[in-house]
N, C-alpha and C positions, 0 to 999 in steps of 0.2 A: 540513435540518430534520428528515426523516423520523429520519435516523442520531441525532437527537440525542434526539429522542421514545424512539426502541426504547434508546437508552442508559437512560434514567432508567428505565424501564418495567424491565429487567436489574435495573439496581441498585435499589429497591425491593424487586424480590420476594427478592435479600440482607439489605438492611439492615433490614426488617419484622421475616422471622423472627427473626433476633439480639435486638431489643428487643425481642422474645415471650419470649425465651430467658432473657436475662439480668433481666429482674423480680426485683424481691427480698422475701421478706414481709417484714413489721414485727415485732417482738417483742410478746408481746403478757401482758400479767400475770393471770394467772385464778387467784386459791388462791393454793398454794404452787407454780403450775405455770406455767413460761414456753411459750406458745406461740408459733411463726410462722406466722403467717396472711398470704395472700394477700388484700389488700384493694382492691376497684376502686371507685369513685365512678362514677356519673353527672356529667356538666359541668356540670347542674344546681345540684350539692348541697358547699356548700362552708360553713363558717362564716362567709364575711362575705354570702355570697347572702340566709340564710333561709330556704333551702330544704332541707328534711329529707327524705329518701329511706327508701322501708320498708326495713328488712334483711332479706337471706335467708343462710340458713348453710350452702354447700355443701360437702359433705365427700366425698372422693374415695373411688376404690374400692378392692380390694387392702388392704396393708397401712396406707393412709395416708399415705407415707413424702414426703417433698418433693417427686419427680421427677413424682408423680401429681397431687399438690396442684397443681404446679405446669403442668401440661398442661390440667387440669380450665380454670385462672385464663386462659389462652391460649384456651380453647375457650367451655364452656358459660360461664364467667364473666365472661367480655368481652359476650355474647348478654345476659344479665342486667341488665347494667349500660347500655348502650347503652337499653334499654328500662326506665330510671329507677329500678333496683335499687341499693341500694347491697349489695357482694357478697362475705362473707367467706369464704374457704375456708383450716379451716385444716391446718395437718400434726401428723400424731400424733407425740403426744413419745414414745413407745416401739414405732414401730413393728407397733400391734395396733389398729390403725382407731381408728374413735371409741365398739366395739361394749362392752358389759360393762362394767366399772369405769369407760373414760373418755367413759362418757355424761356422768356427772356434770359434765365438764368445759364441754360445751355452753352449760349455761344459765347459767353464770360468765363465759362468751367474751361473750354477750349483753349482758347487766348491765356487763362491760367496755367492748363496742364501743357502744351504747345510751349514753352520759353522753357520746360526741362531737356536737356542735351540728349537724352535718351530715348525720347518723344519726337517726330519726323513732323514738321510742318505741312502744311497744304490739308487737300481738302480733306473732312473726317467722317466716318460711318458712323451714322445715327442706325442706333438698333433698339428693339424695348419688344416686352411680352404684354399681350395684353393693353391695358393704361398705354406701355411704356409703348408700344408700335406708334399706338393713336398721338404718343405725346410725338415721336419718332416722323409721323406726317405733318402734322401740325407746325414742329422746327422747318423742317423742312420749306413749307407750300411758304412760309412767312417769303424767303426770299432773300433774306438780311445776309446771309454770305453762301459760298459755295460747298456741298458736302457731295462724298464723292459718290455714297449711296444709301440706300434705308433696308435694314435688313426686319421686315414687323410679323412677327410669330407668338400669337396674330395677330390681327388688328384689323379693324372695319373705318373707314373713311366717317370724320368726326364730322355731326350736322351741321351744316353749313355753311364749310369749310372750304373757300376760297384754293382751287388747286392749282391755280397758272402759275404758281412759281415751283412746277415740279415741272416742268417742260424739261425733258430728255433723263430725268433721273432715273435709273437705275434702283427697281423695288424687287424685292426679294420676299414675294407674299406666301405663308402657310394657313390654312385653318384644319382642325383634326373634322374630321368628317363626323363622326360624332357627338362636336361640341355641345356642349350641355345647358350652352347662353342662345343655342338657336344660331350662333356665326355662322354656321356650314350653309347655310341658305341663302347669306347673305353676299356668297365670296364671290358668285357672279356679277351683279351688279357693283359692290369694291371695286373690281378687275376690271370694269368698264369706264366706271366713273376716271381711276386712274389713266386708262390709258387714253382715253378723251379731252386729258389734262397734257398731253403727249406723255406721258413718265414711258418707261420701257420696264416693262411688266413680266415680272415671273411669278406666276400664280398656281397656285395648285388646294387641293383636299390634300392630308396627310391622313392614308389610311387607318380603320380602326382606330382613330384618336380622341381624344377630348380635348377640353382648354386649354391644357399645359400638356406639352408632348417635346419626344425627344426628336433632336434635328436629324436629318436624312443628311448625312456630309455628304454621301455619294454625289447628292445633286448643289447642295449645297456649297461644297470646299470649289468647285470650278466659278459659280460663281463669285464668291469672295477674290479668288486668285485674279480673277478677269478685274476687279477695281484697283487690283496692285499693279 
């Protein structure tokens, strides 16, 4: 019996990854612009349930490109959604994040994904690693509609970048303390500049860290719950 325990227990930690692996996004129509999004539901939130799920929009870091999008959806976005999220991440159609020109494309991905029954209308959480925070400010300061907060792990405030349309929003800022881009130096001044913008500021070092680090829910799940 033990032999056949440790069997499945083997095969599990094979067949997991591979269905992490092979997920596929959806096509997704914004504009004139086809996007692939990684989309996870809550088991909650389906069209015949009733149940509508807030959205959050996570956008990867780097250049955006699939392979990113698609580790983000296997990581942070499984954490999301598990915790009643419904969680789109999507990949850049050209390879240049979602910073500069295809900001735009954000609040159409919205307006897209928002007309499913299963997806809660009103305002939605912009979150991104990296690229994806900085693109996550950027949507944001534009102004063009309302989101209910910016979750950027991490992200340093984009040269400048215009911040009066973050007056009163709710930021949810990490950097690892031993960022390897030099960030961790810079997360005081970030934290200033935002809150001089009025935003309302949760900022921190995430110990013994680097670039990419795993989230602190302890501090982290109160906030999210406070924008629900």
């Amino acid at each position: 019996m033990r032999h056949i325990a440790a069997s499945l227990v083997i095969l599990l930690v094979f067949i997991l990854p591979a269905q992490a692996i092979y997920a596929q996004p959806e096509e997704v129509t914004v504009g004139d612009t086809t996007l692939a999004v990684y989309l996870r539901l809550p088991q909650n939130a389906s069209p015949n349930s009733g149940a509508a799920a807030p959205l959050v929009i996570l956008m990867p870091g780097g250049s955006g490109e699939q392979a990113l999008a698609r580790d983000l959806n296997n990581w942070l976005g499984e954490e999301l959604a598990l915790r009643g999220w419904a969680v789109a991440i999507p990949v850049s159609p050209n390879g240049r994040s979602f910073r500069g020109d295809n900001n735009a494309l954000i609040p159409l991905l919205i307006d897209t994904l928002q007309q499913r029954q299963e997806i809660a209308q009103g305002p939605t959480l912009l979150a991104g690693i990296s690229n994806g925070g900085m693109s996550a400010l950027e949507i944001a300061a534009a102004g063009l509609r309302e989101y209910s907060g910016i979750l950027a792990v991490p992200a340093l405030v984009p040269n400048n970048l215009d911040l009066t349309g973050l007056e009163g929003m709710p930021i949810y800022l990490r950097i690892g303390d031993q960022d390897e881009m030099g960030w961790a130096a810079r997360l005081q001044e970030t934290h200033a500049a935002l809150e001089a913008a009025g935003a309302r500021v949760d900022a921190d070092l995430v110990f013994m860290a680097q670039h990419m680090f795993s989230m602190d829910w302890e501090n982290l799940d109160p906030w999210l719950e406070a924008l629900r």
